[in-house]
N, C-alpha and C positions, 0 to 999 in steps of 0.2 A: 504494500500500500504506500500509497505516495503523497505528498500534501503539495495543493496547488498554491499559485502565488497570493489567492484571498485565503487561506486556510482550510478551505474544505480536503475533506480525505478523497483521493483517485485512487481508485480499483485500475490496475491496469493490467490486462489479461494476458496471462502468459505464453499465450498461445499464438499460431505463425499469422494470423492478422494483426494483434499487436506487436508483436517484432515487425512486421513489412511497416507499419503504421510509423512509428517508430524512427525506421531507416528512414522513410522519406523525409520525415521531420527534420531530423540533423541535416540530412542533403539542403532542403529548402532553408535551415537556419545558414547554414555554412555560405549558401550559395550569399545570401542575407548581405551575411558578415564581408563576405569576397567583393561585392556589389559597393557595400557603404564603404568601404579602406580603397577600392579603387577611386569612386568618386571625391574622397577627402583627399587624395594623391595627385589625380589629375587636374592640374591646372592649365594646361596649353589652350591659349587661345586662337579659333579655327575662323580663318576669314571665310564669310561666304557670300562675297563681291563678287561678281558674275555667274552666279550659283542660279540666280533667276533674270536672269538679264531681259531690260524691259519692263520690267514689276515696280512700281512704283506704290512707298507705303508712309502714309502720313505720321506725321505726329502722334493725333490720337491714333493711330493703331498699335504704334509703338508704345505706348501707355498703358493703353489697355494691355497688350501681351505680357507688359511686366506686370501689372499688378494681379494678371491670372497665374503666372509662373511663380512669381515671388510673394504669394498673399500669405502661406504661412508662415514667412523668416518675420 
């Protein structure tokens, strides 16, 4: 028996669905972890000047795009 991160007790079944259950979890926490230390690492900044050549974008679109991207920092 297990205790979860509010305190309730978890049964957690011995059997080969909880072990597969289990594996995947680590995979997908690991992969988690792999994902945020890449992100926090990479800082290279990518021009992408001729990337839509033609496209013309205002001001407010540009505003709005940040505050949809950055609305939870």
């Amino acid at each position: 028996m297990a205790t979860g991160t509010t305190g309730e007790n978890i049964q957690i079944p011995p059997d080969a669905i909880g072990i597969a259950m289990y594996t995947k979890l680590s995979l997908i926490e690991n992969e988690l972890h792999d994902t945020k230390t890449l992100l926090r690492t990479q800082r290279k900044i990518v021009s992408l000047k001729g990337l839509l050549k033609g496209v013309r974008i205002t001001d407010d679109e540009i505003e709005t795009a940040k505050k949809s991207l950055f609305k939870h920092v």
